[in-house]
DRENPA-3360 file (N, C-alpha, C; in nm, 2 decimals, always signed):
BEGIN
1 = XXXXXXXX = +0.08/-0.12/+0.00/+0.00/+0.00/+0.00/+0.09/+0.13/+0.00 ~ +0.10/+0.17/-0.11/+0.23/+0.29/-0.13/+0.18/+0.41/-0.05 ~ +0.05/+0.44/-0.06/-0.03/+0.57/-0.02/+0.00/+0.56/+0.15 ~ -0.04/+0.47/+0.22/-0.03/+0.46/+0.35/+0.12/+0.49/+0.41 ~ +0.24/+0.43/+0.33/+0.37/+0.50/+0.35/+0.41/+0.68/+0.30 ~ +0.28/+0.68/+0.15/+0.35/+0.82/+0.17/+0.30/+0.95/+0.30 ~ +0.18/+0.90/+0.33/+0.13/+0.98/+0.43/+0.18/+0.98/+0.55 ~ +0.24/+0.83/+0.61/+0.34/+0.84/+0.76/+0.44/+0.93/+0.67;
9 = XXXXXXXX = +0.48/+0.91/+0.59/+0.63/+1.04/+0.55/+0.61/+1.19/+0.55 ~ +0.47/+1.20/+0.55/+0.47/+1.35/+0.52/+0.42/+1.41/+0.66 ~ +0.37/+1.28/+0.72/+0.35/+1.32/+0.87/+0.46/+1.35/+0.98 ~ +0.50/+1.28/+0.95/+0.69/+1.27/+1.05/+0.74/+1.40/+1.02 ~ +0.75/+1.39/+0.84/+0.85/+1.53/+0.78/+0.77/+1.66/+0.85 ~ +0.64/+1.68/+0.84/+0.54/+1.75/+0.92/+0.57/+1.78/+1.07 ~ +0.58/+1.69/+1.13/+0.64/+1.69/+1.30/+0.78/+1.75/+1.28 ~ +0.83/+1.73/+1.20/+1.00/+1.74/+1.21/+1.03/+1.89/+1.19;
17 = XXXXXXXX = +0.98/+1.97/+1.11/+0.96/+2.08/+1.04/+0.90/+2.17/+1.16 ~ +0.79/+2.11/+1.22/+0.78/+2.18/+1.31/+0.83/+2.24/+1.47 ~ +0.90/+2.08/+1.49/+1.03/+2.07/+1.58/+1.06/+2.17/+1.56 ~ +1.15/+2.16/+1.45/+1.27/+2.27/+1.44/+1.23/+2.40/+1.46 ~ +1.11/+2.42/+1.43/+1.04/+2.61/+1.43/+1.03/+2.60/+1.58 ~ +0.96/+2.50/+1.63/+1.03/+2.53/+1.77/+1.12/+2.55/+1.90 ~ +1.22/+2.46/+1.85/+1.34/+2.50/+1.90/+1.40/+2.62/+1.91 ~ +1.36/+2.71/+1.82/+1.41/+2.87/+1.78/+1.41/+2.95/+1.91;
25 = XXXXXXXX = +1.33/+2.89/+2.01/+1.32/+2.96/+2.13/+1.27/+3.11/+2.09 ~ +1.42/+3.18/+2.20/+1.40/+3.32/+2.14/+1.49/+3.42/+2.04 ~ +1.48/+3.28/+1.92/+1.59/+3.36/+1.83/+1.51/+3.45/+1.73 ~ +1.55/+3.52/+1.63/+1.48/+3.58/+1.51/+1.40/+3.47/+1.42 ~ +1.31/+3.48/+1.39/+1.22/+3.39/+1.36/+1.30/+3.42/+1.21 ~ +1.27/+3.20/+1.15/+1.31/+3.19/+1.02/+1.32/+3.27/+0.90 ~ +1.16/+3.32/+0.89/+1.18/+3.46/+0.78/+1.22/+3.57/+0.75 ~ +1.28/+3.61/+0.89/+1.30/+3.71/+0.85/+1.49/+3.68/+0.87;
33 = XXXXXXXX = +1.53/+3.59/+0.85/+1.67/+3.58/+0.81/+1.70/+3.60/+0.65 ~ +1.81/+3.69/+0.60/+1.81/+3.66/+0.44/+1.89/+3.54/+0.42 ~ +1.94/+3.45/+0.48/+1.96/+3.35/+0.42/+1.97/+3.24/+0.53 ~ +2.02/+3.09/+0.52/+2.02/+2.97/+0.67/+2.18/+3.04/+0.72 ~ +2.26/+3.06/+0.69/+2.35/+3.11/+0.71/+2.34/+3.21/+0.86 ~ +2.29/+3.29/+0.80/+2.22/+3.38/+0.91/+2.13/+3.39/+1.02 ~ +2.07/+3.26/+0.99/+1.94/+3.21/+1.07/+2.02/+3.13/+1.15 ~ +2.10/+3.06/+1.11/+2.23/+2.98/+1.20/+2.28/+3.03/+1.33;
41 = XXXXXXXX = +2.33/+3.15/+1.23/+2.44/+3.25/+1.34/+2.31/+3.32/+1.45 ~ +2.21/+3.36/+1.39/+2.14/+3.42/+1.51/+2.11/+3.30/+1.63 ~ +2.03/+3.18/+1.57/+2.03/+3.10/+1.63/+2.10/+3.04/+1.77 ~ +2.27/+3.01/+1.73/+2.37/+3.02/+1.81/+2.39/+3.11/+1.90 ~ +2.38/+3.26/+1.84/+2.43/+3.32/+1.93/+2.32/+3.38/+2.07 ~ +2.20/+3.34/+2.03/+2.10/+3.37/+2.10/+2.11/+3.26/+2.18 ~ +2.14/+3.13/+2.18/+2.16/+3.03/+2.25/+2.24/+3.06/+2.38 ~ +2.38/+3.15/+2.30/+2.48/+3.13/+2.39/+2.47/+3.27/+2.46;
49 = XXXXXXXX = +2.34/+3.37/+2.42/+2.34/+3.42/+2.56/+2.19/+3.42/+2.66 ~ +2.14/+3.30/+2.62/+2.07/+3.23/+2.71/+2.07/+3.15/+2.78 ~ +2.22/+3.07/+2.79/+2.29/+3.00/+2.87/+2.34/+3.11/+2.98 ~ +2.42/+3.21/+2.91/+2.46/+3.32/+3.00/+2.41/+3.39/+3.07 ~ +2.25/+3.38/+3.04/+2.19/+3.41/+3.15/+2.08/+3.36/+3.21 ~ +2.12/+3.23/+3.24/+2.05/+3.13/+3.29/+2.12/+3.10/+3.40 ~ +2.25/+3.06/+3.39/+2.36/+2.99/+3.52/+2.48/+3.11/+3.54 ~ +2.49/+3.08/+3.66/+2.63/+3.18/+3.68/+2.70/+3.05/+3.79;
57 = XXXXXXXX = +2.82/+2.98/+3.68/+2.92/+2.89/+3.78/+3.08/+2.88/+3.73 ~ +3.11/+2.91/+3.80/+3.30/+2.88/+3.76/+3.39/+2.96/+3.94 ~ +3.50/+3.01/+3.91/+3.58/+3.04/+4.01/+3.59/+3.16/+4.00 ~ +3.61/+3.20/+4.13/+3.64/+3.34/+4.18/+3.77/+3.34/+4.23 ~ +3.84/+3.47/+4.21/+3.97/+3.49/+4.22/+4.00/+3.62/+4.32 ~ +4.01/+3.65/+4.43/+4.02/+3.77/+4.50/+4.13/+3.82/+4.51 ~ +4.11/+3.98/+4.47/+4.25/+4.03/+4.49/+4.33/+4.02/+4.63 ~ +4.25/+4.04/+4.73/+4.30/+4.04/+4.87/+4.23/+3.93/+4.94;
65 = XXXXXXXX = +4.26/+3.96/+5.13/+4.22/+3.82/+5.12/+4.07/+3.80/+5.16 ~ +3.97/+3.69/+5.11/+3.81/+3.71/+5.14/+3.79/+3.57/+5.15 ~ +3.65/+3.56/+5.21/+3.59/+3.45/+5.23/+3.44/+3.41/+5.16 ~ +3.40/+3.28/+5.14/+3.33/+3.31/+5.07/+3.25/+3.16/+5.12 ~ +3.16/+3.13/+5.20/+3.10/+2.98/+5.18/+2.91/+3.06/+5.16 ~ +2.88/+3.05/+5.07/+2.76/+3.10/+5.00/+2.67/+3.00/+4.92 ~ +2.55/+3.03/+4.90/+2.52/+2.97/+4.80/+2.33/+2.97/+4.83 ~ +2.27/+2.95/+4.68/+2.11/+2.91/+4.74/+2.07/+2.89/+4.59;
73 = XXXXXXXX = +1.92/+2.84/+4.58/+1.90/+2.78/+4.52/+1.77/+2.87/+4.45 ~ +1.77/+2.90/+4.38/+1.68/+2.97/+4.27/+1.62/+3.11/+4.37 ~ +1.72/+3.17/+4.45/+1.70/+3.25/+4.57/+1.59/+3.20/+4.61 ~ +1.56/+3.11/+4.69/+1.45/+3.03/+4.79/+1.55/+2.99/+4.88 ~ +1.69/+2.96/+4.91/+1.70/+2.87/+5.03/+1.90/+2.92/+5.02 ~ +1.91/+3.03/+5.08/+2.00/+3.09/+5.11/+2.11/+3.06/+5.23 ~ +2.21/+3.01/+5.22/+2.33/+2.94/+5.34/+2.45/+2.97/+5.32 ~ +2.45/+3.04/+5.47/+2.62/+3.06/+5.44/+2.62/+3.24/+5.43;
81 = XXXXXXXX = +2.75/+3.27/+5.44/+2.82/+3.39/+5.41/+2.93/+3.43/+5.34 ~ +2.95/+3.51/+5.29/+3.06/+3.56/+5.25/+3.09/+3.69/+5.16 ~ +3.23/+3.73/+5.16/+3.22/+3.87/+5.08/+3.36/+3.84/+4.98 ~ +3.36/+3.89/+4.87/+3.43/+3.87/+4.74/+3.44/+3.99/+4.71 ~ +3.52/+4.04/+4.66/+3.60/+4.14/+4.53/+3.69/+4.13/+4.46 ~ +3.68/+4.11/+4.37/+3.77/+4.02/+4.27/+3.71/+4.00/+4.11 ~ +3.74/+3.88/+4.08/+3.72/+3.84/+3.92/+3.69/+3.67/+3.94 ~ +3.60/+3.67/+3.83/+3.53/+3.55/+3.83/+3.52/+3.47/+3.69;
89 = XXXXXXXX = +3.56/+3.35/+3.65/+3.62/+3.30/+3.56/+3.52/+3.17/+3.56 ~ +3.44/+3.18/+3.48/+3.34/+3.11/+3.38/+3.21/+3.18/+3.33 ~ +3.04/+3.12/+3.38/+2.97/+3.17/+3.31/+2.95/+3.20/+3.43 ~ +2.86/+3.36/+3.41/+2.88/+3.46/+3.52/+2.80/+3.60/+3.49 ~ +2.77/+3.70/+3.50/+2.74/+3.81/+3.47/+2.68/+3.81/+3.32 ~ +2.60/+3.76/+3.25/+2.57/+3.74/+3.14/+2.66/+3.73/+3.05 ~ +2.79/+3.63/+3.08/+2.89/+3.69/+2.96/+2.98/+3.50/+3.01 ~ +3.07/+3.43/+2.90/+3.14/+3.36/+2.98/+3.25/+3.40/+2.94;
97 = XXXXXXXX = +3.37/+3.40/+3.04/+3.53/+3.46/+3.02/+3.57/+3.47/+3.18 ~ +3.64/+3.57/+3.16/+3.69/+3.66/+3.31/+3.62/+3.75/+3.30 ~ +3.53/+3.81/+3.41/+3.48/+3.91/+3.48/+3.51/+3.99/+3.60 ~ +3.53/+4.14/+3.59/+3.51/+4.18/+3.76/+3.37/+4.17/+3.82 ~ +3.36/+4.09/+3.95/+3.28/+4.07/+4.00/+3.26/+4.10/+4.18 ~ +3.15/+4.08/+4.25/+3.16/+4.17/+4.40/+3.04/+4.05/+4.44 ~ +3.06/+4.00/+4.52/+2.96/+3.94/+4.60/+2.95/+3.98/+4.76 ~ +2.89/+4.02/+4.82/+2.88/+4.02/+5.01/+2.73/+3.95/+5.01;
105 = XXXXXXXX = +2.71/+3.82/+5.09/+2.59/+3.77/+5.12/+2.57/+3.70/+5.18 ~ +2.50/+3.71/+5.28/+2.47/+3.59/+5.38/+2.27/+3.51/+5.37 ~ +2.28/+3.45/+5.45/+2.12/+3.37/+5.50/+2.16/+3.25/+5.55 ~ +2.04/+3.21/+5.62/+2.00/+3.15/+5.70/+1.86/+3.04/+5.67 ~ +1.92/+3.02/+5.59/+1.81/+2.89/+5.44/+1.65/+2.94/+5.43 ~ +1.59/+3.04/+5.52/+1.49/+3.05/+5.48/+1.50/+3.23/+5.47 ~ +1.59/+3.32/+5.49/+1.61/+3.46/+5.47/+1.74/+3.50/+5.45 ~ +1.81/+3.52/+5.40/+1.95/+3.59/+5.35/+1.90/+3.74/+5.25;
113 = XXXXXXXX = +2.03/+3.79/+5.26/+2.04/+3.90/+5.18/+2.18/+3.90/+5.12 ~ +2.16/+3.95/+4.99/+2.29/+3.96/+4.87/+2.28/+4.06/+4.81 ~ +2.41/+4.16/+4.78/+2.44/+4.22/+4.70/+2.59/+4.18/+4.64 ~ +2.53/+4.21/+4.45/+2.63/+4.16/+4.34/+2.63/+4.24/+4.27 ~ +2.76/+4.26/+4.19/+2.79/+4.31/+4.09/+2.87/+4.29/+3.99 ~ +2.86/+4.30/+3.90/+2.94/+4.24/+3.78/+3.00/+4.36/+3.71 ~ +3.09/+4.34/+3.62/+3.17/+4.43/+3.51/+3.22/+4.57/+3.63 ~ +3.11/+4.63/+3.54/+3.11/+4.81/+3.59/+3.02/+4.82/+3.74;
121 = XXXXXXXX = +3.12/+4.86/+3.89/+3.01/+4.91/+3.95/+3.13/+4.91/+4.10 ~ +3.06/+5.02/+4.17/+3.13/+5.03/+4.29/+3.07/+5.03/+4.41 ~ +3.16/+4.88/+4.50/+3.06/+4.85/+4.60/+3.06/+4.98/+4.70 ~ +3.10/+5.09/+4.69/+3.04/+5.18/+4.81/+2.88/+5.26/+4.71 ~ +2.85/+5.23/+4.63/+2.74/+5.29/+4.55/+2.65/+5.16/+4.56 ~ +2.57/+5.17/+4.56/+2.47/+5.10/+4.59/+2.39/+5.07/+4.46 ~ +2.37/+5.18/+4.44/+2.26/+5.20/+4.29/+2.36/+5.11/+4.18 ~ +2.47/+5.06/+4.23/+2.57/+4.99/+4.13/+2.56/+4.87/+4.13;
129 = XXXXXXXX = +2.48/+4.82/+4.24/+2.49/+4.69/+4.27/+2.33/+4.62/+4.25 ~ +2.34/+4.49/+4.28/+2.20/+4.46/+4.28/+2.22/+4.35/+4.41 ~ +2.09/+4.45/+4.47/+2.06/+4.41/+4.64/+1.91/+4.39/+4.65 ~ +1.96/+4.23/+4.75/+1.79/+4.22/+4.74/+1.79/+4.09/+4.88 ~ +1.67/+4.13/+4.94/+1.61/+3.96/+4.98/+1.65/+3.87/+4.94 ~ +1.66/+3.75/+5.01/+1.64/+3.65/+4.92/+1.58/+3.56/+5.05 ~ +1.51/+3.42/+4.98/+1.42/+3.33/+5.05/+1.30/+3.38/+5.02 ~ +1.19/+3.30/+5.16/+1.08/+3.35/+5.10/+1.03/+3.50/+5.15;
137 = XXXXXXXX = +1.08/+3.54/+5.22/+1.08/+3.70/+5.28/+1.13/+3.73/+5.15 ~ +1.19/+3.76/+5.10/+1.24/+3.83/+4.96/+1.15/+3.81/+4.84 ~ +1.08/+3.72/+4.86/+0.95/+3.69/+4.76/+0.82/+3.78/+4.81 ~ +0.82/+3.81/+4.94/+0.70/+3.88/+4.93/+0.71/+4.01/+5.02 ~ +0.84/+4.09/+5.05/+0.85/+4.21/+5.09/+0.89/+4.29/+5.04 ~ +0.83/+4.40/+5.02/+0.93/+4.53/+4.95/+1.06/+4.55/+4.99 ~ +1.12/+4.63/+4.89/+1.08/+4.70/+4.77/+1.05/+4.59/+4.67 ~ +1.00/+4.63/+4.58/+0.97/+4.55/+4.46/+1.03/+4.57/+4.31;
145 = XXXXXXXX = +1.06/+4.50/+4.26/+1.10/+4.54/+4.12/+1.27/+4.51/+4.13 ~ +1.28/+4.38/+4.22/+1.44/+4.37/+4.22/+1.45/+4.22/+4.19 ~ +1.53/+4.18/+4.17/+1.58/+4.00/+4.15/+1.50/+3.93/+4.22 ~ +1.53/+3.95/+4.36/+1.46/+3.89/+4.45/+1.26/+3.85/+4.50 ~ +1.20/+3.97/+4.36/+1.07/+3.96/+4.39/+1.05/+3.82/+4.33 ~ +1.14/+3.74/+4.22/+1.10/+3.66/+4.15/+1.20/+3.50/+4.14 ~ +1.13/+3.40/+4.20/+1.32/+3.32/+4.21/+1.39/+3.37/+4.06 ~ +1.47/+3.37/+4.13/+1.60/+3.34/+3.98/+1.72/+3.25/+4.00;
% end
């Protein structure tokens, strides 16, 4: 039955086709590339700065001496302390490479507070840095409109 084969083919090829349109995430949609070439490169490079700003993990390097045992988990569960000034070497600050970077932050797994900064910014300025709650006190206390209103 030839017809019954060609229709699973156009069905698959149909799924397949559509895959791919969806994968695009948040790149420039197919059409309006002028050629695959370009749809490629946007593709990629939208990839790789959605990675970038998705995770922030590699090493920190301090100029002087600091301490640093930190950490939490989609800002919900906050442990530990520590303060950094230095540079930070992987993916990090929306970017992967070497970075200058600033960390001071403590909690106590259900409320901590952090302030960070990446590239450009001076920890005695505040407006430089990004400060916020974290846990679930940082999900639902002002101010609002900072990192902290939303896990990340």
């Amino acid at each position: 039955m030839p017809g019954k084969s060609v229709v699973s083919w156009a069905v698959v090829t149909l799924a397949l086709v559509a895959s791919a349109l969806e994968l695009q995430g948040c790149s420039a949609p197919l059409w309006d590339a002028k050629d695959s070439g370009e749809f490629a490169w946007s593709y990629v490079r939208d990839r790789y700065v959605d990675l970038c700003q998705t995770i922030d993990g590699g090493i920190s390097i301090a100029t002087k001496p600091s301490f640093a045992l930190y950490g939490h988990f989609a800002s919900l569960t906050p442990i530990g302390a520590g303060q950094i000034d230095g540079y930070f070497l992987g993916v990090g600050g929306g970017q992967i490479g070497v970075t200058r970077m600033y960390l001071r932050g403590y909690g106590v797994l259900i409320w901590g507070y952090e302030e960070l900064g990446w590239r450009d910014f001076d920890p005695e300025d505040m407006g430089t840095l990004w400060c916020q709650d974290v846990g679930v006190p940082g999900l639902l206390l002002p101010p609002y409109g900072r990192p902290g209103q939303v896990p990340s």
